[in-house]
C-alpha positions in Angstrom: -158.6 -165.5 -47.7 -160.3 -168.1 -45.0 -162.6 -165.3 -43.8 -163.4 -164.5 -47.8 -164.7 -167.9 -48.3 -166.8 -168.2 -45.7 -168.1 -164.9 -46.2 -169.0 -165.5 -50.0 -170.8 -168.8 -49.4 -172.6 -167.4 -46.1 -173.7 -163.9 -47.6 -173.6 -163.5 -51.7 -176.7 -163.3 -53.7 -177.5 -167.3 -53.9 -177.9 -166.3 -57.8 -174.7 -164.6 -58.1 -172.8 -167.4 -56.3 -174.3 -170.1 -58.6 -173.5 -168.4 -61.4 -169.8 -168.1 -59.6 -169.1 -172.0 -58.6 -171.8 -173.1 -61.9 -170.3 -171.5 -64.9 -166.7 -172.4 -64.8 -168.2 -176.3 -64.3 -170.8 -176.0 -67.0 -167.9 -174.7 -69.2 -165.7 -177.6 -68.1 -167.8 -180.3 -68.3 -168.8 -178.8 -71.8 -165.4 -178.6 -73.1 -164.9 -182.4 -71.7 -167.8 -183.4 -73.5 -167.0 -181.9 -76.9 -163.3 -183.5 -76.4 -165.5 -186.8 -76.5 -167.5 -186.0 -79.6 -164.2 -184.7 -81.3 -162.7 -187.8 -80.1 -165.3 -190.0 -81.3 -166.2 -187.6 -84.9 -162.3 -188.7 -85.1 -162.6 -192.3 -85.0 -165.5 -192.3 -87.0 -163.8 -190.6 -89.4 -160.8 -192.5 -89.4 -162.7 -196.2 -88.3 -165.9 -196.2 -89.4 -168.8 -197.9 -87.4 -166.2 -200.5 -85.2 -164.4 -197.4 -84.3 -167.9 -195.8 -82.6 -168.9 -199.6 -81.4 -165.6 -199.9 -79.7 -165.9 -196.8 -77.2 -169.4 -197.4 -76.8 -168.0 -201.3 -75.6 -165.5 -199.6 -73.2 -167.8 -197.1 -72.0 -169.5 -199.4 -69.1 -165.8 -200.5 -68.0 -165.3 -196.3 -67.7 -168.2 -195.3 -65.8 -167.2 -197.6 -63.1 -163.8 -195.8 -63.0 -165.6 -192.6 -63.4 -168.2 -193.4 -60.6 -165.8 -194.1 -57.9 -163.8 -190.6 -59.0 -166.8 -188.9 -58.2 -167.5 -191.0 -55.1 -164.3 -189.8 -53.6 -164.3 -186.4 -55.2 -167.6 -185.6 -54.1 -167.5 -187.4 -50.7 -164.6 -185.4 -50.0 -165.6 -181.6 -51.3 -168.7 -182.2 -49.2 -167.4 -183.1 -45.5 -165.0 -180.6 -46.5 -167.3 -178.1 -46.8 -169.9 -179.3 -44.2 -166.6 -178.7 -41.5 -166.0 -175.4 -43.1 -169.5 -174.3 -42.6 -169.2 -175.4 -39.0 -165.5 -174.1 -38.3 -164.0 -177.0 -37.7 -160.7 -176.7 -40.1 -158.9 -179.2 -38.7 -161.2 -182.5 -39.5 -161.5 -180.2 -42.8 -157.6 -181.0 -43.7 -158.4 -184.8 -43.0 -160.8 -185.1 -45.9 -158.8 -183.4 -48.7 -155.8 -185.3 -48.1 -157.9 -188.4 -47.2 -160.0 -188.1 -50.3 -156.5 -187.5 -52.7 -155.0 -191.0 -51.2 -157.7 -192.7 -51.5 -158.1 -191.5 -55.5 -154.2 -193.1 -56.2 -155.2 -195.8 -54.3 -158.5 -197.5 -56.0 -156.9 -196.4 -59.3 -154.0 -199.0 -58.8 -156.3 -201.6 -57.4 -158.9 -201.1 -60.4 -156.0 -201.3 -62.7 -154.6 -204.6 -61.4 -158.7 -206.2 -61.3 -159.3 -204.9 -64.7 -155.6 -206.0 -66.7 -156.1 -209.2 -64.6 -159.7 -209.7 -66.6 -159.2 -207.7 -69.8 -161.0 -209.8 -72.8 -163.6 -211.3 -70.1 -164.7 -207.9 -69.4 -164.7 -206.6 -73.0 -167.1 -209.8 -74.2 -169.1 -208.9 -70.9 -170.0 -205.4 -72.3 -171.2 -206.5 -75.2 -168.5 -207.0 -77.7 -169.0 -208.6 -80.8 -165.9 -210.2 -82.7 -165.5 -207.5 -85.4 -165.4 -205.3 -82.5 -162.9 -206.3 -80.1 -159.5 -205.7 -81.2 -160.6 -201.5 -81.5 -162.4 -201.9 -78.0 -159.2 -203.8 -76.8 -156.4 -201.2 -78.0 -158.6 -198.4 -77.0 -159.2 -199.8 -73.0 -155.9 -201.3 -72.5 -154.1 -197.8 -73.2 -156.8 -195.9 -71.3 -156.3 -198.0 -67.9 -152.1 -196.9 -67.8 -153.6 -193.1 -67.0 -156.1 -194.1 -64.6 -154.4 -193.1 -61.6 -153.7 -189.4 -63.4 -157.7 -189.3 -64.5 -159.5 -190.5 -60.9 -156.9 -188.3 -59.2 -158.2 -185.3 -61.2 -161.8 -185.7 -61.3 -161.5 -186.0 -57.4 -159.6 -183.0 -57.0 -161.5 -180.7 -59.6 -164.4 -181.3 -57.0 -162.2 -180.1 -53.4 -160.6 -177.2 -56.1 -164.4 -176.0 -56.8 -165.2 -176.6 -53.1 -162.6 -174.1 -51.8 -163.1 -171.5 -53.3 -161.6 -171.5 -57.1 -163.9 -173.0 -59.6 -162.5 -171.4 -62.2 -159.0 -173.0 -61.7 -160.8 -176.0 -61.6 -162.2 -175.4 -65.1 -158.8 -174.1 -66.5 -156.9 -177.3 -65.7 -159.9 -179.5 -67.3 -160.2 -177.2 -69.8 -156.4 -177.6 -70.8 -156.3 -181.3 -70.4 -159.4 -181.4 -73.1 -157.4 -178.9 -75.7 -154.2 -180.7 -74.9 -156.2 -184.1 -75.8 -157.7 -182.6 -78.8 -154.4 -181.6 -80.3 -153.0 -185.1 -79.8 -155.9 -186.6 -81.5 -155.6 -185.2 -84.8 -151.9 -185.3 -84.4 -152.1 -189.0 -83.5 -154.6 -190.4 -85.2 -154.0 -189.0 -88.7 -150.5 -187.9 -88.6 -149.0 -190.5 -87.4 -152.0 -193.2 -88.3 -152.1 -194.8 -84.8 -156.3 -195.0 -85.6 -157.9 -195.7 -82.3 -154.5 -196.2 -80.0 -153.7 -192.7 -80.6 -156.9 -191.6 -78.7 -156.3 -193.3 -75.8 -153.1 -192.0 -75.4 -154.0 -188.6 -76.0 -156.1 -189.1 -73.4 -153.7 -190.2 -71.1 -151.9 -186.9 -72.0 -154.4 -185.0 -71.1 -155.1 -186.0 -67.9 -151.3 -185.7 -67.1 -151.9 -182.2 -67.1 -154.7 -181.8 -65.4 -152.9 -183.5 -62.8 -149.9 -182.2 -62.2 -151.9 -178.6 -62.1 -153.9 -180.0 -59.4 -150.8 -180.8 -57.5 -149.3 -177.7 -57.8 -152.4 -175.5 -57.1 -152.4 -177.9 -53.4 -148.8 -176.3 -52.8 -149.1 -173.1 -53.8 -152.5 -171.6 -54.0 -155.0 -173.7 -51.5 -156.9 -171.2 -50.2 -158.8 -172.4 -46.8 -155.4 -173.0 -45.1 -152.2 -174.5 -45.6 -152.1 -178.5 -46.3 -149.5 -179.8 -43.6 -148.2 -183.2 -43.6 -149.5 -184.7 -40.6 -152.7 -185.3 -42.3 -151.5 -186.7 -44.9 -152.5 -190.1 -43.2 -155.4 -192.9 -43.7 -158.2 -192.0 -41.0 -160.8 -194.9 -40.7 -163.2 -192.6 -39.5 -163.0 -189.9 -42.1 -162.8 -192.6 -45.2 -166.0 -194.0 -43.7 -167.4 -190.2 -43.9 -165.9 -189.7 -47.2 -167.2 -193.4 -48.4 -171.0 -192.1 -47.1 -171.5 -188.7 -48.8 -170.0 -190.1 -52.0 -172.0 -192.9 -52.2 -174.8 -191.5 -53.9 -173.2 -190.7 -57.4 -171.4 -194.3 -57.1 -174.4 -196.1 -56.6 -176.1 -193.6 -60.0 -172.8 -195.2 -61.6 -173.1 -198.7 -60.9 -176.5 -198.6 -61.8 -175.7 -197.0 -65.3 -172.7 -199.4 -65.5 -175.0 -202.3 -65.2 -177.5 -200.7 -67.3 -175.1 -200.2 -70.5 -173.7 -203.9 -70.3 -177.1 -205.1 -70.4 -178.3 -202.6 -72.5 -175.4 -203.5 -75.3 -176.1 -207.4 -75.0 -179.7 -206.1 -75.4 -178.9 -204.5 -78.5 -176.6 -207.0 -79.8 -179.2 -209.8 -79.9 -182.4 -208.4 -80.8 -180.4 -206.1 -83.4 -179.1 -209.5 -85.0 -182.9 -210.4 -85.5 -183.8 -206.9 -87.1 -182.4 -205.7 -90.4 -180.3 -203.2 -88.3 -177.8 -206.6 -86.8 -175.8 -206.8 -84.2 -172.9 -203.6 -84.8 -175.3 -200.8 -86.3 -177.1 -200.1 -82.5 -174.1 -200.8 -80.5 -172.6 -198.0 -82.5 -175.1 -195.6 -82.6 -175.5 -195.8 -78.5 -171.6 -195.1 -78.7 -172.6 -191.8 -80.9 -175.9 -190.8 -79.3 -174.5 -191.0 -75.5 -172.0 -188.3 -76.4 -174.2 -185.9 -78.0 -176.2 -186.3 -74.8 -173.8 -185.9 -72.6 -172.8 -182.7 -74.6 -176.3 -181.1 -73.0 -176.1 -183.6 -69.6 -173.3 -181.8 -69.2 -174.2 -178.3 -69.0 -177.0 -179.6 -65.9 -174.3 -181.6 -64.6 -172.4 -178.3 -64.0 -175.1 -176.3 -62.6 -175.7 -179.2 -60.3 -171.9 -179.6 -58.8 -171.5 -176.3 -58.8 -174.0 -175.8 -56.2 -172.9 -178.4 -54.0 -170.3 -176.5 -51.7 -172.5 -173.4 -51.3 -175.3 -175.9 -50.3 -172.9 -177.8 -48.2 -172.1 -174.9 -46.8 -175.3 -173.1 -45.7 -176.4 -176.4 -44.6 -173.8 -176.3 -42.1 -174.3 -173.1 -40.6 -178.0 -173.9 -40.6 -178.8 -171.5 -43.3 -181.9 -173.0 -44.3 -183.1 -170.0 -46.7 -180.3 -170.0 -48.4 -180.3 -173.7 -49.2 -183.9 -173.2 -50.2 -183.3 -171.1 -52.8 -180.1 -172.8 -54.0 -182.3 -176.0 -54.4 -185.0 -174.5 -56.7 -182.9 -172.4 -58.4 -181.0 -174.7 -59.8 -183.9 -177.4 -60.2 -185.2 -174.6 -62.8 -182.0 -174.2 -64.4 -182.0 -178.2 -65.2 -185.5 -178.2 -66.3 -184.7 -175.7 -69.1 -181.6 -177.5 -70.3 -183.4 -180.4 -70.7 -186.2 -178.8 -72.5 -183.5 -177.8 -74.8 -182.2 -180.9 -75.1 -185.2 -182.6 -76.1 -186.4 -180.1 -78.6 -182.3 -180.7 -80.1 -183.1 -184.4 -80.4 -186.5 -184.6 -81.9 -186.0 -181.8 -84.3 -182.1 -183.0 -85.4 -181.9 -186.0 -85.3 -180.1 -186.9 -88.7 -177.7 -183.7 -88.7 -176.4 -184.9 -85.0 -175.5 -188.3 -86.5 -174.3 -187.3 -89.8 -171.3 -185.2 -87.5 -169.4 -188.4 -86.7 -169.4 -189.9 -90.0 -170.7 -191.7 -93.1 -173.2 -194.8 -92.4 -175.4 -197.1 -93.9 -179.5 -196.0 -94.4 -180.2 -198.6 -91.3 -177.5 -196.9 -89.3 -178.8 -193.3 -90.1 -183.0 -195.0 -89.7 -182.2 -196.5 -85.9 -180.2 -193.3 -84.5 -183.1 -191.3 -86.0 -185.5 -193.8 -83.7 -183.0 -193.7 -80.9 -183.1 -190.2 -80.6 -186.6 -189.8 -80.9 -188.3 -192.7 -78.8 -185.2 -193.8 -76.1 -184.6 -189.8 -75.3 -188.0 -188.6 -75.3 -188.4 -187.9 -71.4 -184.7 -186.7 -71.4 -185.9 -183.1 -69.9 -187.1 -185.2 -67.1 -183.8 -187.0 -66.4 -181.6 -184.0 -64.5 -183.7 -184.4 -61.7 -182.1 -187.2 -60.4 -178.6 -186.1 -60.4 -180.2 -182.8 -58.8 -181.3 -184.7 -56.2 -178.4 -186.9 -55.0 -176.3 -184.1 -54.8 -178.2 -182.3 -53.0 -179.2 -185.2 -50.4 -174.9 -185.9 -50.6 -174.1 -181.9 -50.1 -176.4 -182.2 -46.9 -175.3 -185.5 -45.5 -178.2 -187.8 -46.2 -176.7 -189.8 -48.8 -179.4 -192.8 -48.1 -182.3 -190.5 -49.8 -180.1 -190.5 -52.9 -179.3 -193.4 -52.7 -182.8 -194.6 -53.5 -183.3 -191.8 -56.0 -180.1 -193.4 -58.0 -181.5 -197.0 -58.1 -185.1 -196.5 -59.1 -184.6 -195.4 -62.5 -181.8 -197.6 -63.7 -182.0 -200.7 -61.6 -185.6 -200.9 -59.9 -187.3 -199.7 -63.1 -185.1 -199.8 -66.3 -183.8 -203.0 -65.7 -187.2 -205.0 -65.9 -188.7 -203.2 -68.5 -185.4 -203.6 -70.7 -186.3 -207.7 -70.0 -189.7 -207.3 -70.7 -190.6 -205.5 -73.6 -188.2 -206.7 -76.3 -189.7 -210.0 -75.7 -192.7 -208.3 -77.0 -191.8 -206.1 -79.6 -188.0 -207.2 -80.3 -185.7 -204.0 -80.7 -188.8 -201.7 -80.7 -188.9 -202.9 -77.1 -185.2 -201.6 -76.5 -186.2 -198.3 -77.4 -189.2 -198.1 -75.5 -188.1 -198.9 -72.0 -185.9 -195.8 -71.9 -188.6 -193.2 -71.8 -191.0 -195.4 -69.8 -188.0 -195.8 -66.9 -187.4 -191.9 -66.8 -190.9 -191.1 -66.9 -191.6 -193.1 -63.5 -188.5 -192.6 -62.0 -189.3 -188.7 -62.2 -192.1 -189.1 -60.2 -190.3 -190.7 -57.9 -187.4 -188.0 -57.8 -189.6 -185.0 -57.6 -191.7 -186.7 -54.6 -188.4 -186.7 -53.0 -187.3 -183.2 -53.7 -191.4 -182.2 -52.6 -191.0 -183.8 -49.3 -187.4 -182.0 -48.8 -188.8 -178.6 -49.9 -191.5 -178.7 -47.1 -188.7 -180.0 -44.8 -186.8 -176.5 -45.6 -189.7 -174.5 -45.6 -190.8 -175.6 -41.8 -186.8 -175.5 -40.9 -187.2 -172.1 -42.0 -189.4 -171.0 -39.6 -188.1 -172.6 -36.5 -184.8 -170.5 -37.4 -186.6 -167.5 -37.5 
């Protein structure tokens, strides 16, 4: 089965294998993403506007747990599959048992920082008083199954890497129908409103990971996990700490973007006749139809990372130049599809989680319209820092993940509402992605000349 691997990554059709590791992640990350706008068309349903304000509150606080899963996840699958490339199975071991230790490990410490600093944190993302107790019930649940979620995000990454993405997508797939099922039951049945979410949540990702445990003991396929590495390495955390810091730093940066972002909104909301709840709300609604189509590049995207990882390895370098434009194709005409969705649907996307005022139904028409306008433009990025990650040059994406959000964004999200109030919210969003793509795609221009040349030397 060792031999099989290799022999799929190193020899497939690069289409064919895309479509092999791609697919069962697009479908996974789709299925996660309509759990979230089930979950949320719930608690609109059942809420109302807090309901959709309150996860949008407890979002930032969950990209930060979500970032350092990938981190890990990533960091991991990718040294694991660099090693693989180069035959070295041994340090291979080291960072899948590394990479699961460390996941149980920043999941207790994040839960201890976060308890320790609950309501601080809340009012620090933008919570407004009506808000609170909904954002409170639904975080405070959510944190007792953080060591079940970051455990399972990391390992659906090493699954993928060695060889069974579509395992990978059948235990994520089940934790999201599992959740589902609970939802309804919970939330209407037994009226536990927005509690019954979270726990349904934390359900969910029970399952998920005790599948990933059992598929380590019975069905790894690149060899047999022994227990001698199931031990701390300096070295290899340091390894797994570099490749994965890419997708932390994109995290960070969004995690920092939606606090300020929802204090943006807040405040120059209050001097509009939307106020202060109607925006923070319809972020909470828009972000999940987004991340609906986000997804679906997202997949595409991770799913190429151990084949890149791979080839890159072996020094390959055709192979990884037509895995990289391949799939920066593919992205391009998701988010074309996506942006012809959001300026032609607007109204219909909102109306699915609920009932609403005509302000709330006027600003997510705008939001839609104006904040996502250059959203075909936004897959690059992630396309990027995996790829710089998959090939072990995580300082290039690095850069890549700070420009748009932090180096760009950031400013512009001070600047213009002083201007032109919330209008000025609303416009800094397409203005940051449009820049930041140049930025990106000068990167990935550089990097394709880089191949092409690499290319010819192997010839």
């Amino acid at each position: 089965m060792k031999e099989n691997i290799r022999e799929q990554l190193g020899t497939k059709s690069i289409g064919r294998l895309i479509a092999t590791f791609a697919i069962p992640a697009i479908v996974s990350g789709v299925v996660s993403a309509l759990y979230n706008i089930i979950d949320q068309i719930f608690i609109g349903r059942s809420i109302g506007i807090l309901g959709n304000a309150a996860t949008n509150v407890a979002f930032p606080i969950l990209t930060i747990c979500t970032g350092l899963s990938f981190m890990i996840g990533l960091g991991g699958s990718a040294n694991f599959s660099l090693k693989l490339g180069s035959g070295d199975d041994r340090d291979a071991s080291y960072f899948v048992t590394n990479a699961l230790m460390m996941a149980f490990g920043v999941s207790f410490i994040l839960m201890a920082l976060m308890f320790w600093n609950f309501t601080p944190l809340l009012l620090l993302c933008g919570s407004t008083a009506n808000v609170l107790p909904y954002a409170s019930d639904y975080l405070r649940i959510t944190l007792y199954g953080l060591p079940l979620f970051m455990f399972s995000f990391a390992s659906s990454h090493i699954i993928r890497a060695d060889g069974s993405p579509q395992y990978a997508m059948f235990i994520l797939i089940g934790g999201a129908v599992i959740n589902t099922i609970l939802d309804y039951i919970l939330i209407f049945h037994f009226d536990m409103g927005i509690s019954g979410a979270a726990w349904a949540s934390v359900f969910g990702q029970l399952f998920t990971a005790l599948m990933s445990i059992y598929y380590y003991r019975y069905k790894f396929k690149s060899f047999t996990l022994s227990r001698d590495t199931f031990k701390l390495r300096i070295k290899t955390v340091v390894r797994i700490l570099a490749l994965g810091i890419t997708p932390l730093n994109a995290f960070i940066a969004m995690m920092i973007v939606q606090i300020v972002l929802n204090n943006a909104l807040i405040h120059y909301g209050a001097n509009s006749k939307y106020g202060g709840d109607i925006p923070l709300a319809v972020v909470g609604v828009v972000s999940k139809v987004n991340f609906l189509f986000f997804s679906v590049a997202l997949g595409i995207i991770q799913g190429s990372q151990p084949i890149i990882s791979y080839n890159f390895g072996a020094q390959n370098y055709k192979r990884v130049y037509k895995s990289l434009t391949l799939i920066m194709k593919c992205v391009l005409i998701i988010g074309l599809i996506a942006f012809s969705s959001f300026q032609l649907f607007p109204g219909e996307l909102t109306s699915i989680f609920g009932s609403g005022s005509p302000e709330y139904f006027e600003f997510a028409e705008r939001y839609f319209k104006i904040y996502l306008f250059f959203i075909f433009l936004v897959p690059f990025q992630p396309c990027s820092g995996n790829y710089f990650s998959a090939i072990g040059k995580p300082i290039y994406g690095v850069i890549i993940s700070l420009s748009r959000q932090i180096i760009i964004f950031l400013p512009l999200l001070y600047f213009l509402p002083r201007f032109f109030g919330i209008d000025g919210v609303l416009y800094a969003g397409p203005a940051a992605d449009l820049s930041s793509a140049v930025i990106t795609l000068s990167f990935l221009g550089v990097e394709l000349t880089r191949l092409r040349r690499l290319m010819r030397v192997a010839r």
